[in-house]
N, C-alpha and C positions, 0 to 999 in steps of 0.2 A: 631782063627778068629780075624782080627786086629779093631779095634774098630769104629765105624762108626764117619760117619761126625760129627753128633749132641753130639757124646760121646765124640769128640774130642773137640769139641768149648766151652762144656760145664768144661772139663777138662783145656783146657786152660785159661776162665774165672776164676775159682778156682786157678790156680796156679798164677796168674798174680795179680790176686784180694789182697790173700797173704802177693804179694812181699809189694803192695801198703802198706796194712796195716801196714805192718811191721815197712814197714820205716815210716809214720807215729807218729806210736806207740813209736819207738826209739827217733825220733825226738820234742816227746809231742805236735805233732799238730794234733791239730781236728778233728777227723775223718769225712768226707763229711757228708753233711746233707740240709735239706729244711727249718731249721734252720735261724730264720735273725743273728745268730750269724756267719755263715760260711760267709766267704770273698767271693768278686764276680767270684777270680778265684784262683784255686788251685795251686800255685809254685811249681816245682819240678824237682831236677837234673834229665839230659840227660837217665841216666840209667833209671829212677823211672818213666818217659815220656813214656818210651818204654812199660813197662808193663800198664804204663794204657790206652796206645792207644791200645794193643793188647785186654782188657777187653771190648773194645766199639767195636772194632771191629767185634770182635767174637760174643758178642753181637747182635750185627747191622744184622751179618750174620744168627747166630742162630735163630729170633726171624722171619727172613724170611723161615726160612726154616720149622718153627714148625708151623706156622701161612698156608704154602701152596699156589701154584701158585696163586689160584682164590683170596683167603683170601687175600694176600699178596698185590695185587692190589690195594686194595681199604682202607683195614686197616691203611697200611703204606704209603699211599697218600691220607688222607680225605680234599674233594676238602676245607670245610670252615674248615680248621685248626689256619688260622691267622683270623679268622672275631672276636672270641676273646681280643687277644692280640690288634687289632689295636683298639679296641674300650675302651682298659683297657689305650691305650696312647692316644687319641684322645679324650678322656671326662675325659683325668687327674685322673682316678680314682684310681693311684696308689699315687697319691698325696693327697686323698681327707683325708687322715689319715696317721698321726705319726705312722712308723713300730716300734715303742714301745709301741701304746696301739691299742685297738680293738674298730671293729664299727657293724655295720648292714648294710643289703639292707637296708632299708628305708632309712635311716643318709646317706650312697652311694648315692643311689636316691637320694636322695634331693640336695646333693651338686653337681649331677653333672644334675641335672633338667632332670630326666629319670626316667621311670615308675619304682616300685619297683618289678615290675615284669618281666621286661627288663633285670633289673643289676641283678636280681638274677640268671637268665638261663643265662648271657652270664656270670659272674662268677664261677659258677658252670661246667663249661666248660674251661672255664682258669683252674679251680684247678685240671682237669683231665691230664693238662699238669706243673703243680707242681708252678702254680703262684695262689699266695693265697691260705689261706684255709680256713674249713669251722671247729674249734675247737667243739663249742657243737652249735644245732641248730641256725639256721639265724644269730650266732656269726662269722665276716669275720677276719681274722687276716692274717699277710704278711705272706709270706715266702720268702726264700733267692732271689729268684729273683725276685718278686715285689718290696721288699725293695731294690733291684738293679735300677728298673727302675723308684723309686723315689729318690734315692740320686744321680745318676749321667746321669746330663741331657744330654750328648750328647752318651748317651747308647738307651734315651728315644727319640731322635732326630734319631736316627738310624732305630728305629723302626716303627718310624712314617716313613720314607722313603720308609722304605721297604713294607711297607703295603700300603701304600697310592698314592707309586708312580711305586713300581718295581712290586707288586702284580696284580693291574688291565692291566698294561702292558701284564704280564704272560698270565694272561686269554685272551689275543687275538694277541697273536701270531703267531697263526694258521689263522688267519683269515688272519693276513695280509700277510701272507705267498701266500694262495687261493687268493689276489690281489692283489700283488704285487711280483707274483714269481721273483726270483734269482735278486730280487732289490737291491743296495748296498748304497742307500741314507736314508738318518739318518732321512729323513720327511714321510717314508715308513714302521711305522713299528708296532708293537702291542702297544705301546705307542702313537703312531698318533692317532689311532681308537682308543684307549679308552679315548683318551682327545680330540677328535673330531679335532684334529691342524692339520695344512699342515707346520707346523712348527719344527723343529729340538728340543728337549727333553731340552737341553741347552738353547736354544734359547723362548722356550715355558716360560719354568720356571725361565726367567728374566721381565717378564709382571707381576710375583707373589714372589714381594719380601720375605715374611712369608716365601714360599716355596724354594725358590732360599736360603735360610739362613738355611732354617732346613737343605738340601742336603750338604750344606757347612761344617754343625757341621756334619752331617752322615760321611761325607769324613773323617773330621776330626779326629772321631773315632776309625775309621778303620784304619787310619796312622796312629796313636796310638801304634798299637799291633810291637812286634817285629820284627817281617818278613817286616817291611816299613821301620824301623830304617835306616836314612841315614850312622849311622855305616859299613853297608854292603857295600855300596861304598871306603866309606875312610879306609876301612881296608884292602880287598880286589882286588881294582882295581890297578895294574899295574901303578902308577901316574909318576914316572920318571920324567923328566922335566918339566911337566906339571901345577904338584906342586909349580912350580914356574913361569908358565906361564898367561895366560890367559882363562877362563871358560862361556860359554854361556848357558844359563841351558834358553832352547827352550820352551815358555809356562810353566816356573817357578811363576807362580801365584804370591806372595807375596815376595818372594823370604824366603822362609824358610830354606827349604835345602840350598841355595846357602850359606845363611849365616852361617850355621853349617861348611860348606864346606872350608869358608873362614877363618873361627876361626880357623879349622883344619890345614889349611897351611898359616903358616904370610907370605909367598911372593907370594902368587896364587891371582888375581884379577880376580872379577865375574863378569858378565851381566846377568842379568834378564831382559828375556823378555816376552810381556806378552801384552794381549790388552788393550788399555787407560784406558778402565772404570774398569778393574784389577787392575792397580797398581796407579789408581789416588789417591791421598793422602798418600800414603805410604810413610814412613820416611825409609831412612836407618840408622843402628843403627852408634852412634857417632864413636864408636871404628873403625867402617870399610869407614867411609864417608871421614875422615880427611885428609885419604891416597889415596882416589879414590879409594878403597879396592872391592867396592862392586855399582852400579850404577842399575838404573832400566831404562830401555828401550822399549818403544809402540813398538810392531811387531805383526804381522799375519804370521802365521809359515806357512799358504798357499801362501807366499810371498816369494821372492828372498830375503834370507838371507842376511841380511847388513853387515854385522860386518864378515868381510873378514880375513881371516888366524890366529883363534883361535885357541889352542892348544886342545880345545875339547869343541865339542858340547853337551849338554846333553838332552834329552830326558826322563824324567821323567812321567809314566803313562801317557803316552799323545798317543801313538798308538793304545792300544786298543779299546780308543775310537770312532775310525775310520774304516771302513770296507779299505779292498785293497785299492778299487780305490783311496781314500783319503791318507792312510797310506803313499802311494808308493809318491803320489804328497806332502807331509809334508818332505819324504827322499830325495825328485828330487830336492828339492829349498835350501836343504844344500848342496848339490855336487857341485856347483860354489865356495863356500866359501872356500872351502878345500883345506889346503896346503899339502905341501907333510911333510908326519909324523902327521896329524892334525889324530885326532880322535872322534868319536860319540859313545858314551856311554849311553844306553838304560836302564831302569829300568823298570822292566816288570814281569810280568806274562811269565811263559812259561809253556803249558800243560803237565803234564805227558804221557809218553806212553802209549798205553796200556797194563796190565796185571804187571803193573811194582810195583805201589801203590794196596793197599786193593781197595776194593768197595767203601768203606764207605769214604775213604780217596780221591779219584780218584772224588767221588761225588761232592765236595767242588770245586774241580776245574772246573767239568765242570758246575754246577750252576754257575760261574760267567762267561762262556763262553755263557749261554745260556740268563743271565741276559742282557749282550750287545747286541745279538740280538735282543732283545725284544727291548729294548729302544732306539736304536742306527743303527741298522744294523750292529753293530762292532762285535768284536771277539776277544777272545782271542786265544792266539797260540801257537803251537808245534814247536820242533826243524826245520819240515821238512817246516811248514808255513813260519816261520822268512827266513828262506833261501829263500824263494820263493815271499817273498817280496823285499828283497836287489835285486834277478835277474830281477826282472821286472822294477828296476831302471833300471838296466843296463844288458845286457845282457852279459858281459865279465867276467858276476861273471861265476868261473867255482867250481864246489861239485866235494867230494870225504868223502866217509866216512867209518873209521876205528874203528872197537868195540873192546876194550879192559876191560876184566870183573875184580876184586879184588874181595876181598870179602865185600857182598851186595855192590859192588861196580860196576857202567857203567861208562866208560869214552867215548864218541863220539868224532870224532873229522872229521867236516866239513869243510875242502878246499873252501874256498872263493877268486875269485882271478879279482880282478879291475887293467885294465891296465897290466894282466897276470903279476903282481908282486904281489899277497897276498897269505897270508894262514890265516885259520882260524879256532878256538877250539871250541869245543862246549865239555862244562862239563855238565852230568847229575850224581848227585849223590843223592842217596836214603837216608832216616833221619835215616837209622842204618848204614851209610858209615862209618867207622873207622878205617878200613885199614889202615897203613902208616908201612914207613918200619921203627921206631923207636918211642921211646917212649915220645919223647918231639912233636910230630907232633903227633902224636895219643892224648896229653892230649889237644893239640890246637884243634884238630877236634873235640872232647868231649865239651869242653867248646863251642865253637861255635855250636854245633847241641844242647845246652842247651839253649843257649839267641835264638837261631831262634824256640826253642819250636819245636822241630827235623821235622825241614822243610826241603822238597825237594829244592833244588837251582841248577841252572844250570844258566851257565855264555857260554855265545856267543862270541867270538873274532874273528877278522880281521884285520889280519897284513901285511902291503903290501907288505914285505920280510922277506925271515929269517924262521927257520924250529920251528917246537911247540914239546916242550917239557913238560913230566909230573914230577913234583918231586914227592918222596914221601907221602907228606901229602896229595897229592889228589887234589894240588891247582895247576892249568895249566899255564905255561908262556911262553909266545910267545918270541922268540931273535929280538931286536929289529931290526927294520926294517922303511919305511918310509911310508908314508901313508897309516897310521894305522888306523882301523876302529875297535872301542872292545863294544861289546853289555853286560854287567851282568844283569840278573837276579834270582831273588828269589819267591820262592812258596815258604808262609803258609800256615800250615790246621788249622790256626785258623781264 
């Protein structure tokens, strides 16, 4: 008789658990721990990735399945989970002591002006989720992640966001769901009704600077990880002439990326554009100012594009933040600008299929799908959404879509056609993709599913002639052709 699910999750947890240790072991590092000595995040080749995301998974899985439909419910969804955590950031109490020595509730209380009876139950509820602990009676001492969200503030900025701002949104979703059905305005949403505004989430939380600054570092965090790394552009995208052309990066905030962008290629020149009160003050750095290299420019991307026959538009995390109807009118006000061979370059979120990622992995993406509804009325999106936004620009976009499988490998490839001269590719590739037909593209695809911390990616293109082809490595490129339009994106699960 072959061996049941749970014999099986628990056997692969064992086998995977192993590899981890192993290499550890051989490599003299640390074995994980709740430890303030363990670093905030575990480094580990591509290979070594793979077995430890199979361990959580299984996991993740197994722990639903031994726990029981009813159990499972309410267990692994306990509604005050972050009432904790947001209180350990919001009265500083991960700060109220040095994670090299120890205190008490009382010394807690008093530093952060809370009953001693207060900080004792809500501590003791953190350490059930492995923040803090309690070594011998009323003794509080860190653990690895409290002494996280005391020494790096915008880990702590992060979390204040999310608790204080993405949380109460959560809890009334449904409500505004119940009045405001199939609403697509960003002043409509469980974020409205929990902050009482008829105000847009962006536009609320500039009346509260504090708050508008802590969302800034939040962001700032989360670009951080390596699935944001502008790397993924300049290595990746198709640049061709462009590289020595001209670059628009659409609601480029400060112009961060641009400038990475621009160091990247010494004959590419940038615009940043971005609303007044974004880039008022901002200096450009001397290296790129001397040459015109890099400039910042007032715009409302709900406005007629100014800057007429760039080489490429970029769009950086700026769509999701928009339901369709928005989206669609942010894509209608670059179509004037466009020359022929001009391109728009998208950095984004793309959803996984379904049944394609684990549970647990598939989870990640859609909490941030669900998180822009709450706040926004936005969304994030799948191959078959982004399609369905370029045809509502225009309706002369024509699909066609071809599935070709490798091993753990999809390639899709969507037929985009403006002015019935385009094609376009869409790449989905799975973080065990390694297929290639040679061993020099096989060690390029290893290394890259290592820095992206074996993220799903999938890359959109649109080329307005010329047929798509696949090399071996897995990497898609279009023959060039003229009014070209190329979307990439990247998914991490971190």
């Amino acid at each position: 008789m072959p061996p049941t699910r749970i014999v099986q999750l628990a056997t692969t947890i064992l086998e995977h658990t192993q590899k981890v240790d192993s290499y550890l072991a051989v490599e003299n590092i640390p074995t994980p721990s709740f430890e303030i000595s363990c670093p905030p995040r575990l480094a580990l080749p591509a290979s070594i990735q793979e077995s430890q995301h199979a361990v959580v998974e299984a996991s993740d899985e197994l722990m639903a399945l031994m726990l029981g439909p009813a159990a499972s419910l309410t267990a692994l969804h306990p509604h005050n989970s972050w009432t904790s955590l947001q209180a350990i950031q919001r009265l500083g109490i991960a700060n109220s002591f040095s994670p090299s020595t120890t205190s008490t509730f009382s010394a807690i209380a008093q530093a952060c002006s809370q009953s001693e009876s207060d900080i004792r139950r809500l501590l003791r509820h953190a350490m059930t989720y492995f923040i803090f602990q309690e070594p011998s009676p009323g003794i509080v001492a860190h653990t690895a992640s409290s002494k996280a969200l005391a020494e790096i503030p915008q880990l702590g900025q992060l979390v204040g966001f999310m608790s204080s701002e993405l949380w109460p949104s959560a809890t009334r979703l449904v409500d505004a769901l119940e009045k405001w059905p199939q609403s697509e305005e960003p002043n409509e949403t469980g974020y409205s009704i929990a902050y009482s505004t008829d105000k847009p989430m962006f536009e609320f939380l500039a009346q509260y600077p504090e708050r508008a600054q802590r969302m800034a570092k939040a962001m700032s965090f989360m670009n951080s990880g390596p699935g944001y790394s502008p790397r993924h552009i300049l290595e990746n995208f198709d640049w061709g002439d462009a590289a020595n052309g001209l670059l628009v990066d659409v609601g480029g905030g400060q112009g961060i990326v641009a400038i990475e962008i621009a160091r990247h290629f010494p004959r590419i020149k940038c615009i940043v554009q971005d609303l007044p009160e974004v880039i008022e003050g901002v200096s450009v750095p001397d290296d790129l100012a001397k040459d015109g290299r890099l400039m910042l420019m007032p715009h409302d991307f709900f406005q007629e594009q100014v800057v007429k026959g760039a080489d490429v538009y970029y769009l950086r995390w700026i769509l999701h933040d928009w339901s369709d109807k928005y989206a669609t009118e942010i894509i209608r006000q670059l179509v004037p600008a466009l020359k022929r061979g001009a391109r728009i370059l998208v950095s984004e979120l793309c959803l996984p299929d379904p049944c394609v990622l684990s549970r647990y992995k598939e989870r990640h993406a859609r909490n941030f799908d669900i998180s822009m509804k709450q706040i926004q009325n936005s969304k994030e999106r799948d191959a078959t959404d982004w399609a369905q936004l370029f045809a509502a620009v225009d309706m002369r976009f024509q699909f066609g879509v071809n599935w070709t499988q490798g091993k753990a490998r999809i390639i899709k490839t969507i037929a985009m056609a403006l002015n019935s001269t385009a094609t376009a590719l869409l790449r989905s590739e799975d973080e065990a993709a390694l297929a290639t037909k040679n061993s020099e593209d096989a060690t390029h695809a290893r290394e890259y599913l290592s820095e992206e911390e074996a993220a799903r990616k999938q890359w959109v293109s649109l080329n307005s002639s010329g047929t798509t082809t696949v090399r071996g490595d897995g990497i898609s490129t279009v023959n060039p052709g003229k009014g070209e339009t190329i979307m990439m994106k990247t998914f991490s699960t971190e």
